[in-house]
DRENMAR-309616 format. One record per residue: chain; residue number from 0; residue in three letters; z negated, y negated, x of N, C-alpha, C in turn. Coordinates in steps of 0.001 Angstrom, whole numbers. Layout:
<nodes>
+--------+-----+---------+---------+---------+---------+---------+---------+---------+---------+---------+---------+
| cadena | num | residuo |     nzz |     nyy |     nxx |    cazz |    cayy |    caxx |     czz |     cyy |     cxx |
+--------+-----+---------+---------+---------+---------+---------+---------+---------+---------+---------+---------+
|      A | NUM |     Ala |       Z |       Y |       X |       Z |       Y |       X |       Z |       Y |       X |
...
+--------+-----+---------+---------+---------+---------+---------+---------+---------+---------+---------+---------+
</nodes>
This chain:
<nodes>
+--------+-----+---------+---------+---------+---------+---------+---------+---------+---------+---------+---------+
| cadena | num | residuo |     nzz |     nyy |     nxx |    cazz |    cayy |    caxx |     czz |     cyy |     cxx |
+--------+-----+---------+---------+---------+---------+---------+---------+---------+---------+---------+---------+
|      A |   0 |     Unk | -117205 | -142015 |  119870 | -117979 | -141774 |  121078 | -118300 | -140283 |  121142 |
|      A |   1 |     Unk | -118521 | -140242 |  122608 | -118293 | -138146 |  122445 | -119587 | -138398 |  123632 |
|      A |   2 |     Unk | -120660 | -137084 |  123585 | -121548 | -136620 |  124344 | -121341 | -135523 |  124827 |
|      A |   3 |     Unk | -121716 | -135157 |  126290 | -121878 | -134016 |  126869 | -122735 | -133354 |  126474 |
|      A |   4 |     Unk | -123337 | -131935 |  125956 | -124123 | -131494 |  125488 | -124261 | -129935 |  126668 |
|      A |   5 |     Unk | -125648 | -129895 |  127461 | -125673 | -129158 |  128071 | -126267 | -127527 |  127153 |
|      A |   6 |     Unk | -125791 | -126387 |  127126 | -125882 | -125441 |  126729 | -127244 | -124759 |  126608 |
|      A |   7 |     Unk | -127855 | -123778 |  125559 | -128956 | -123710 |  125917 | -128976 | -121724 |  126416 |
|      A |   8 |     Unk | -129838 | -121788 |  127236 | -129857 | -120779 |  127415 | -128810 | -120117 |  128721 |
|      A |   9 |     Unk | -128375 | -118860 |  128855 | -127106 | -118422 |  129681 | -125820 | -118166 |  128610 |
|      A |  10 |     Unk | -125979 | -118272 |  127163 | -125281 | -117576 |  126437 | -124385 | -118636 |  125653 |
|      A |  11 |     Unk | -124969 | -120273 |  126021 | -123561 | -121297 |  125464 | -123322 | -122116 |  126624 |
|      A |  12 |     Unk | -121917 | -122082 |  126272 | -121636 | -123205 |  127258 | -121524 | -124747 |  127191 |
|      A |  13 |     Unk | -121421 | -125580 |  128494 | -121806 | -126723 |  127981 | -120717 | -127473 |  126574 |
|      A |  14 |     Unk | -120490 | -128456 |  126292 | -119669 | -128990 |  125210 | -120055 | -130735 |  124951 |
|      A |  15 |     Unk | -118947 | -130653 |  124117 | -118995 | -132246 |  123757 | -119074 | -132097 |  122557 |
|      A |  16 |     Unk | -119909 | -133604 |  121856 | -119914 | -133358 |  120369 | -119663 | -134632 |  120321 |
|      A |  17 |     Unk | -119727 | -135476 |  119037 | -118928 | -136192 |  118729 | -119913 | -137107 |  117999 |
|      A |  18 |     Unk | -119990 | -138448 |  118161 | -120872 | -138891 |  117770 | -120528 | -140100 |  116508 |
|      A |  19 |     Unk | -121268 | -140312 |  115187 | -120960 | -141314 |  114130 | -121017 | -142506 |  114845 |
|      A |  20 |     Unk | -120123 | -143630 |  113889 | -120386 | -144536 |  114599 | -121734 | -145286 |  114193 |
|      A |  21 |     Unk | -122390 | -144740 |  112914 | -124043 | -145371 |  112971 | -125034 | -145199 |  114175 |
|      A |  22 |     Unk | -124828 | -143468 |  114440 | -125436 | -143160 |  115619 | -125186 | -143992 |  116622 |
|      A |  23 |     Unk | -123785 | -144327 |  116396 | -123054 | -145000 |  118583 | -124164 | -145923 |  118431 |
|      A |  24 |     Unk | -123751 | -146939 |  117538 | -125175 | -148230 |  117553 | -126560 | -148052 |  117510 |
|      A |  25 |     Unk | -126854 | -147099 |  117264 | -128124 | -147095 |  118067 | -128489 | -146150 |  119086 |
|      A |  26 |     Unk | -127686 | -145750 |  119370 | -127372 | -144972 |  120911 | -126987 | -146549 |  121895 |
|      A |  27 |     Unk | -126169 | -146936 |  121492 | -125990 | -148229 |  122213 | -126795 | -148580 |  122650 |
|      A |  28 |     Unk | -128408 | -149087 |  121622 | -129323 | -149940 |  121886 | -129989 | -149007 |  122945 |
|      A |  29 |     Unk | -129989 | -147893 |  122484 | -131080 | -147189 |  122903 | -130806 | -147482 |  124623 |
|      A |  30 |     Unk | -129206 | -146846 |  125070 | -129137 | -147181 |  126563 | -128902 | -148349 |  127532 |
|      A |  31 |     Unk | -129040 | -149503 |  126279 | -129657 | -150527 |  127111 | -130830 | -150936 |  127090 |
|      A |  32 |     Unk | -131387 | -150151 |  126524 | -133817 | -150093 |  126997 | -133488 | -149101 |  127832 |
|      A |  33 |     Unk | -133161 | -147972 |  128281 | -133101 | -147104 |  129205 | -132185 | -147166 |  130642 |
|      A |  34 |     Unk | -131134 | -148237 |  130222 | -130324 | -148406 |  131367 | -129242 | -146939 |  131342 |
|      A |  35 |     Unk | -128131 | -147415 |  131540 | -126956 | -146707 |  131803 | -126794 | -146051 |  132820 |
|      A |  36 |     Unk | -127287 | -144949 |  133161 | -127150 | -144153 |  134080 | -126795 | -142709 |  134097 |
|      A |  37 |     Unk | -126539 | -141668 |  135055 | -126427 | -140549 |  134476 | -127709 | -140037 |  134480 |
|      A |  38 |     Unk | -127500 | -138611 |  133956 | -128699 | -137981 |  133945 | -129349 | -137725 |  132268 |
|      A |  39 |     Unk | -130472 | -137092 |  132233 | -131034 | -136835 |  130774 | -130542 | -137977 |  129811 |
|      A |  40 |     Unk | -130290 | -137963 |  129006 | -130545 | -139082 |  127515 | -131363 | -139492 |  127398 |
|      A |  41 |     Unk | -132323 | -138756 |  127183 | -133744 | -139445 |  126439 | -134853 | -139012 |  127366 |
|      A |  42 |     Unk | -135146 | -140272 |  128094 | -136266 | -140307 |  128952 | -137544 | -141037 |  128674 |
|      A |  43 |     Unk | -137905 | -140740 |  129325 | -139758 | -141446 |  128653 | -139486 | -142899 |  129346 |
|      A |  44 |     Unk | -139692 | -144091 |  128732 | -139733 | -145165 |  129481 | -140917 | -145734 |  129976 |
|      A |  45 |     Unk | -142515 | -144751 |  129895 | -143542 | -145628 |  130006 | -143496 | -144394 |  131570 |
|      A |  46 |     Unk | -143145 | -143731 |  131670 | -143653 | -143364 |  133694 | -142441 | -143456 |  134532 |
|      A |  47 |     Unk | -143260 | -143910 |  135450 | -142242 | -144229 |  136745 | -140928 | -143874 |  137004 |
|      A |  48 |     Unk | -141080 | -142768 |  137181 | -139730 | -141883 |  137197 | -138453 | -142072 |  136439 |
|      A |  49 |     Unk | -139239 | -141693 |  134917 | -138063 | -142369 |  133961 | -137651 | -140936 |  134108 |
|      A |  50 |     Unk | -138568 | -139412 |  133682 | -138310 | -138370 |  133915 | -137780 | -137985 |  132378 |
|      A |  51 |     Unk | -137185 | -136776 |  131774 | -136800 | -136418 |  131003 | -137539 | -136324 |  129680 |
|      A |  52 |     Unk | -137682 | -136430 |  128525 | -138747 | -136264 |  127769 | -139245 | -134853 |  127903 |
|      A |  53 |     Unk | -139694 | -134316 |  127615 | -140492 | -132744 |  127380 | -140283 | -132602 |  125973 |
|      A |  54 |     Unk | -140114 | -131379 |  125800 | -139768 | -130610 |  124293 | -141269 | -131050 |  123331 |
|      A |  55 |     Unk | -142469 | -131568 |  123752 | -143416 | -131823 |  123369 | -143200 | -133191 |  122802 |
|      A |  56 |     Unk | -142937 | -134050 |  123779 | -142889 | -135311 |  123678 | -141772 | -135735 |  122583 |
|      A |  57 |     Unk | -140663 | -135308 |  122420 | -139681 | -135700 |  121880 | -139783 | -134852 |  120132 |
|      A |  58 |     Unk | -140811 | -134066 |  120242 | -141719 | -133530 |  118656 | -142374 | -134435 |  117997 |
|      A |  59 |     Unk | -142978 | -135077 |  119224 | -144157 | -135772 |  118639 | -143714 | -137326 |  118365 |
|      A |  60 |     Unk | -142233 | -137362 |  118802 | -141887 | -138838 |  118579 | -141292 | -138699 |  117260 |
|      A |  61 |     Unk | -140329 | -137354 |  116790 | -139711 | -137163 |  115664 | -140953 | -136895 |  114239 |
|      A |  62 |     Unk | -141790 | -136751 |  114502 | -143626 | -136369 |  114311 | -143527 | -137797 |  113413 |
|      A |  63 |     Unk | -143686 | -138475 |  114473 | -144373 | -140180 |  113956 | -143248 | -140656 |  113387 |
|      A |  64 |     Unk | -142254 | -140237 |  113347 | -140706 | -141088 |  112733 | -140592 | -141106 |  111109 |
|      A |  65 |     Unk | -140768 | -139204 |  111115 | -141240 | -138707 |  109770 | -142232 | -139465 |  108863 |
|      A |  66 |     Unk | -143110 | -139307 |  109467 | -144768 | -140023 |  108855 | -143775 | -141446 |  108802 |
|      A |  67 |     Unk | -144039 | -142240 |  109635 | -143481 | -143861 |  109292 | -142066 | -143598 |  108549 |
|      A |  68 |     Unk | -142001 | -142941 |  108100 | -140165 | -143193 |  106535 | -140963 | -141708 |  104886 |
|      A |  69 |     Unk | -142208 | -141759 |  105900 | -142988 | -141310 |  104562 | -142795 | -139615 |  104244 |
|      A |  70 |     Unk | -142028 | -138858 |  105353 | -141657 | -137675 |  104842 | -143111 | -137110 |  105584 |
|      A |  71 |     Unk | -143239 | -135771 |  104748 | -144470 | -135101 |  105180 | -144576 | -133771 |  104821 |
|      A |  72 |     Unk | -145583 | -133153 |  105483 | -145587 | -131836 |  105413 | -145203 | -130765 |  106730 |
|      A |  73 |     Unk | -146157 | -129603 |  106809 | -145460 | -129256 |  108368 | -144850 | -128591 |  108556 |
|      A |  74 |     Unk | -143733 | -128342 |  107438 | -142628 | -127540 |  107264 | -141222 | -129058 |  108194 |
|      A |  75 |     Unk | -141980 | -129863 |  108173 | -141251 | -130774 |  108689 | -140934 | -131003 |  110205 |
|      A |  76 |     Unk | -139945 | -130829 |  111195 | -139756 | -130408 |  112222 | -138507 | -131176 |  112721 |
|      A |  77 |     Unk | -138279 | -130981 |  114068 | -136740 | -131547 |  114752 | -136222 | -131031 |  114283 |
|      A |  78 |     Unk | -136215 | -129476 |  114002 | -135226 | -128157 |  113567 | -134373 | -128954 |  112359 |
|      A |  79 |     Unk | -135480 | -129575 |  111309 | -135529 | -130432 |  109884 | -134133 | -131365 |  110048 |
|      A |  80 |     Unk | -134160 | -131933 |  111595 | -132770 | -132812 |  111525 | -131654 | -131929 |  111542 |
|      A |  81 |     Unk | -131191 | -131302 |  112244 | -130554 | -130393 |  112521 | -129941 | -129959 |  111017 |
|      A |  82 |     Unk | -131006 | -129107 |  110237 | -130790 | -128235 |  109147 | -129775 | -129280 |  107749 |
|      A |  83 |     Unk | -130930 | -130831 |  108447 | -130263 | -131896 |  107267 | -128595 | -132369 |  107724 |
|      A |  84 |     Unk | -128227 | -132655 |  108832 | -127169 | -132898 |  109174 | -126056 | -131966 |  108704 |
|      A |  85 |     Unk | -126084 | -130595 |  109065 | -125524 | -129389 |  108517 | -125434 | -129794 |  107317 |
|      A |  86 |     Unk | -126201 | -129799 |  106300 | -126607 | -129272 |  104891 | -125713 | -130453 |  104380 |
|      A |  87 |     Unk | -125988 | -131879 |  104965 | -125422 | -133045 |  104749 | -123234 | -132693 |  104629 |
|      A |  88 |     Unk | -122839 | -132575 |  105487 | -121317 | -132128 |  106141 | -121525 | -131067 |  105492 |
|      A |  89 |     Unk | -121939 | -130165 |  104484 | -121532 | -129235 |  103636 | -121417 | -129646 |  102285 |
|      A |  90 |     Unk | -122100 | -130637 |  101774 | -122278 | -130938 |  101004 | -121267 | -132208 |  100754 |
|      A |  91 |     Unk | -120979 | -133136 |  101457 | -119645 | -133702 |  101765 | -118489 | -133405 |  102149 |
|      A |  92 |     Unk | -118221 | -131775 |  101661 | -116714 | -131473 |  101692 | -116342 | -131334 |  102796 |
|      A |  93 |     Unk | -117324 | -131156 |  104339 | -116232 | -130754 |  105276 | -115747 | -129791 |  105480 |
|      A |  94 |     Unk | -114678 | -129116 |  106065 | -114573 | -127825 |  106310 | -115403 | -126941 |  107022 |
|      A |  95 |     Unk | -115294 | -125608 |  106660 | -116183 | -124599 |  107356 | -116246 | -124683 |  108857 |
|      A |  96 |     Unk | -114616 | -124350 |  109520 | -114919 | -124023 |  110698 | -115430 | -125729 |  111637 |
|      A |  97 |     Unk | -115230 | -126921 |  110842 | -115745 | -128243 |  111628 | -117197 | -128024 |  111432 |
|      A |  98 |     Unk | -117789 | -127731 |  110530 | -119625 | -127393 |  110159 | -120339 | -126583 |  111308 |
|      A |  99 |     Unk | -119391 | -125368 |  111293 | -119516 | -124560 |  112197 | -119184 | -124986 |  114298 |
|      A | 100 |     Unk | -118413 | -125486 |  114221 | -118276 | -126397 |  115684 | -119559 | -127456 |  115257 |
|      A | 101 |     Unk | -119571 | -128450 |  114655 | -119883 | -129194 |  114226 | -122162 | -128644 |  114777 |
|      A | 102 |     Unk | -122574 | -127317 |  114508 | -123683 | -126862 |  114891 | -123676 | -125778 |  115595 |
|      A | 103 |     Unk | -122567 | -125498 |  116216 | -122219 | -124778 |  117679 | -122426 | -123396 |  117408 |
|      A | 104 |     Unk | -122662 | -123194 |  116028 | -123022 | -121897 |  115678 | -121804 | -120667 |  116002 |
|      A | 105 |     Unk | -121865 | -119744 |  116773 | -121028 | -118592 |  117439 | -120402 | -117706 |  116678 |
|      A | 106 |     Unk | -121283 | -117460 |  115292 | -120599 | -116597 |  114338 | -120723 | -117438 |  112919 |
|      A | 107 |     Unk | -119928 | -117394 |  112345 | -119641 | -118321 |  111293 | -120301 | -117644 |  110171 |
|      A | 108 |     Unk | -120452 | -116543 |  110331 | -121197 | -116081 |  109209 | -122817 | -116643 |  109043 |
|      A | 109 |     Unk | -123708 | -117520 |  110239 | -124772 | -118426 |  110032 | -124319 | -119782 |  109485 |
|      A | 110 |     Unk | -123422 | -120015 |  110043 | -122613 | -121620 |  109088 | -122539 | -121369 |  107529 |
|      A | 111 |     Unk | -122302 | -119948 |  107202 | -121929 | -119679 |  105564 | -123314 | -119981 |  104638 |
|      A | 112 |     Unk | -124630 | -119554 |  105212 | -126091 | -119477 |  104859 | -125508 | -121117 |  104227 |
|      A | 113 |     Unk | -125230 | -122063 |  105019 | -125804 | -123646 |  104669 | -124682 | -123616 |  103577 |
|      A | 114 |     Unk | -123815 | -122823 |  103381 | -122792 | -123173 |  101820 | -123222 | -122481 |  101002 |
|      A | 115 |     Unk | -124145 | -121265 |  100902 | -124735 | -120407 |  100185 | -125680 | -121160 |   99506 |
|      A | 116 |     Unk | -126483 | -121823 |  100087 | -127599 | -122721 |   99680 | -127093 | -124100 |   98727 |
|      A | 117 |     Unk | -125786 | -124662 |   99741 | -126050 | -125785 |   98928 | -124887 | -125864 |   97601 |
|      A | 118 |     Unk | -124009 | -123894 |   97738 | -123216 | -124130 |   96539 | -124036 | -123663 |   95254 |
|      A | 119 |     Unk | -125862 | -123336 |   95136 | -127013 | -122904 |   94346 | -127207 | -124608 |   93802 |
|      A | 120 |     Unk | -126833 | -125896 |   94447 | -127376 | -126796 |   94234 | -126304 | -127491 |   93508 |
|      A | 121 |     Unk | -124787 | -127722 |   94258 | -124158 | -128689 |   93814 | -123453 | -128267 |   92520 |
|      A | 122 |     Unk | -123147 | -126497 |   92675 | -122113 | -125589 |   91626 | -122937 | -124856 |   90792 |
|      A | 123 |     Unk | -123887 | -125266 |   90382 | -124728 | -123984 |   89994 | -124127 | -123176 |   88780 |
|      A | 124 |     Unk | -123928 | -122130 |   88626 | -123408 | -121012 |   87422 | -124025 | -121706 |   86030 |
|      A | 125 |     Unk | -124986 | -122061 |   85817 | -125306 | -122685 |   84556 | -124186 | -123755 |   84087 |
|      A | 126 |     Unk | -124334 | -124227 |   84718 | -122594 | -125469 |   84524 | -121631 | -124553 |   83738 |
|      A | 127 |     Unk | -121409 | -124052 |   84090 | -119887 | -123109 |   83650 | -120555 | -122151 |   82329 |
|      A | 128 |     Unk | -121957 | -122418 |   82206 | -122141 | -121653 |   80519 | -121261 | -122157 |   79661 |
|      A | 129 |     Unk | -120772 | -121641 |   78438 | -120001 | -122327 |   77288 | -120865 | -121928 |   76540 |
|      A | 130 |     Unk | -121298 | -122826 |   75308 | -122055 | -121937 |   73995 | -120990 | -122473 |   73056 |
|      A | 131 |     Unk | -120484 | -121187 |   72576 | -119449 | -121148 |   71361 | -120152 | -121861 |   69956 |
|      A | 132 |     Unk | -119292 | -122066 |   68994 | -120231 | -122415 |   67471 | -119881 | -121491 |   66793 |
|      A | 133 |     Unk | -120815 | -121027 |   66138 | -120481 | -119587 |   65274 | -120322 | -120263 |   64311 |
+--------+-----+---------+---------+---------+---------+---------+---------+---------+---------+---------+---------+
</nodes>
């Protein structure tokens, strides 16, 4: 399953990304409580309209998601999904430039930061000590 993803700003353009199939199923569910229509994704279902969420609203739902699966702390953020998905597809061997499409990032040299980090975790230089026997 593939999504339209509208661009942010004047400086990306729009795109499609590509969606797991864990996600499709509950994307599934999700647009049959919301109804299949065009327009925003994720709309508020308690007002009339059925208007777009607000950058507020859709914090404060990822807010309570956190808390109810127990994660905490207010270093904890939407950004937090984002950073984990990346970090996740680096850490599972995908290639650079799919990581890099993959978080729409423009210069690949910000995609490299998330292999910098997680080759401190998975490769660390201590591994490769030898202690000889005298």
């Amino acid at each position: 399953m593939t999504l339209a993803v509208h661009g942010k700003g004047r400086y990306e353009a729009d795109e499609v990304i590509v969606i797991t199939l864990e996600a499709e199923s509950v994307l599934r569910d999700w647009l049959s409580a919301r109804g299949d229509k065009p327009g925003a994704l994720f709309v508020g279902l308690g007002n009339r309209n059925r208007d777009r969420l607000s950058l507020r609203a859709f914090r404060g739902i990822v807010k309570a998601a956190f808390k109810a699966a127990g994660v905490v702390g207010d270093n904890k953020t939407t950004h937090s999904l984002r950073h984990t998905a990346i970090t996740s597809a680096v850490k599972n061997g995908a290639p650079i430039q799919a990581v890099q499409s993959m978080a729409r990032h423009a210069n690949i040299t910000t995609t490299m930061i998330y292999y910098h980090a997680t080759d401190r975790i998975t490769r660390p230089a201590e591994d490769f000590i030898r202690y000889e026997a005298r």
